[in-house]
C-alpha positions as CSV (number, residue, x, y, z in Angstrom):
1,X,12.4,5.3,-14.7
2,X,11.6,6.5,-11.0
3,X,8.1,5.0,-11.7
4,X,9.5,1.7,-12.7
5,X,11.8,1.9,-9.5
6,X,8.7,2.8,-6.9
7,X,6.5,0.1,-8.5
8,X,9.2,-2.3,-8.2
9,X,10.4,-1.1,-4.4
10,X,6.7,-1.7,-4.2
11,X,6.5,-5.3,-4.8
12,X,9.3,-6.2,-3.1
13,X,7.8,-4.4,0.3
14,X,4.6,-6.5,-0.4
15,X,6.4,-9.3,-0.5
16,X,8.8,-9.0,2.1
17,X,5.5,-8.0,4.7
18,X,3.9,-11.4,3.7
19,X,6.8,-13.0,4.4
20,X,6.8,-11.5,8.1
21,X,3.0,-10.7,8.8
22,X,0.7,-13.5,9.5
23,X,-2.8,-13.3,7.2
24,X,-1.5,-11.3,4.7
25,X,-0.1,-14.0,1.9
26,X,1.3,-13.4,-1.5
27,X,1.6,-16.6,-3.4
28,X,4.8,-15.5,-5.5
29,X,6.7,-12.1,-6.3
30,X,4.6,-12.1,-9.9
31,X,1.7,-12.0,-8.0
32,X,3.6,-9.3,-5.7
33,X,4.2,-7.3,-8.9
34,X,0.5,-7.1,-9.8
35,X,-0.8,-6.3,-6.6
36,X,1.4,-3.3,-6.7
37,X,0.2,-2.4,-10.6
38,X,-3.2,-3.1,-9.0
39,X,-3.0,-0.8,-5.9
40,X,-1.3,1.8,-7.8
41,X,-4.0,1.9,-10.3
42,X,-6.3,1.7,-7.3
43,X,-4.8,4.7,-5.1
44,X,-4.7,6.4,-8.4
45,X,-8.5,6.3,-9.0
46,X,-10.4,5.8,-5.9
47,X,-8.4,6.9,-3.0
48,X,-8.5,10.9,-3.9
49,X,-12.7,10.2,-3.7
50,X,-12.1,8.9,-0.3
51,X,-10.2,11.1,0.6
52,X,-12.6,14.0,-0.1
53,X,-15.6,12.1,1.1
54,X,-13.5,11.3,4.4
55,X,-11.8,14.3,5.1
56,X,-14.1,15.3,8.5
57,X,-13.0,12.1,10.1
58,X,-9.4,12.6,8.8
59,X,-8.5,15.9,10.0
60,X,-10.6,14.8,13.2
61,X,-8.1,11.7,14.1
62,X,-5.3,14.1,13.1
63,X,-4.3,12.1,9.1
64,X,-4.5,8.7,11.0
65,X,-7.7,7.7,9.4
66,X,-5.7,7.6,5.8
67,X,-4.4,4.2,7.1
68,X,-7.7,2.7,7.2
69,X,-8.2,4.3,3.6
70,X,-5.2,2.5,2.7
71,X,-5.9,-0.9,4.8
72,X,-9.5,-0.8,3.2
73,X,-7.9,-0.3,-0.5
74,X,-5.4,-3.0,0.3
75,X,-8.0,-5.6,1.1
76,X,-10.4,-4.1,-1.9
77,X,-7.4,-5.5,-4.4
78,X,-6.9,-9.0,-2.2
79,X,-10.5,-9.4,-3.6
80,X,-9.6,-8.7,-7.0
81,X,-6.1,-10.3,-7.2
82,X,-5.8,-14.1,-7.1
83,X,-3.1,-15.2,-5.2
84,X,-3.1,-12.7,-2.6
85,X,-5.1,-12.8,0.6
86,X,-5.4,-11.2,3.8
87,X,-7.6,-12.5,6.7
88,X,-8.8,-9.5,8.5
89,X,-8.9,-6.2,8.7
90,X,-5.9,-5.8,11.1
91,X,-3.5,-7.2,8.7
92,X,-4.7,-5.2,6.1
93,X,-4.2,-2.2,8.8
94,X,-0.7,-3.7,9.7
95,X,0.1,-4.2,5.9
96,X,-0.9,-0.4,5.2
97,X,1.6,1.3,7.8
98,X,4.4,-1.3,7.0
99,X,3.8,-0.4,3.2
100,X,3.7,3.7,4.0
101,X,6.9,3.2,6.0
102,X,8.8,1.4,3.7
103,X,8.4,3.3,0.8
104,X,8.9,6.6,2.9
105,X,12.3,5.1,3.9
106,X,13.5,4.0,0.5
107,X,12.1,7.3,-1.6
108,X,14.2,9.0,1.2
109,X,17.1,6.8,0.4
110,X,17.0,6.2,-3.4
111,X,15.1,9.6,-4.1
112,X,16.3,12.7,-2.2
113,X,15.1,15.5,-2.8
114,X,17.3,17.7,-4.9
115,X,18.6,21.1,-4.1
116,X,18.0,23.7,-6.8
């Protein structure tokens, strides 16, 4: 159920950031709703390589290079995904911290983390 919730949380945070962040365009919230199946699947599958074959540069810019990971994944899927386009890289970058903080703020608010 929690993975229904965070994919859902998901599309509404894509959707909400093309609604506010100019070059990154979502054409409806179905389309929102795949992107998020898309990039889960995505981060699922390719991001750990990158990770690993990036982890000099990222523990050289201290974890900040994990954004570009994630703005370069994010604009991988606009490619795949009709309906959804972003114009540049720094909406991609400005889509990829918006997307980190909102999730981090609503696992912290729906999820806490439970006592044992």
């Amino acid at each position: 159920m929690e993975k229904l919730a965070n994919w859902l949380i998901s599309a509404l945070a894509i959707f909400a950031i093309a609604l506010y962040l100019p070059g990154f365009e979502v054409d409806s919230f179905i389309t929102a709703l795949i992107v998020a199946f898309v990039l889960g699947i995505v981060n699922a599958i390719i991001k750990p390589v990158l990770i690993i074959f990036t982890l000099p540069i990222t523990i050289l810019t201290l974890g900040l290079f994990s954004f570009v990971i994630n703005a370069a994944l994010i604009w991988i899927v606009a490619y795949f995904v009709p309906g959804f386009t972003i114009t540049g890289f720094a909406p991609a970058l400005a889509a990829a911290v918006a997307l980190w903080l909102i999730n981090t703020l609503v696992s912290i608010v729906i999820f806490p983390i439970k006592s044992r």
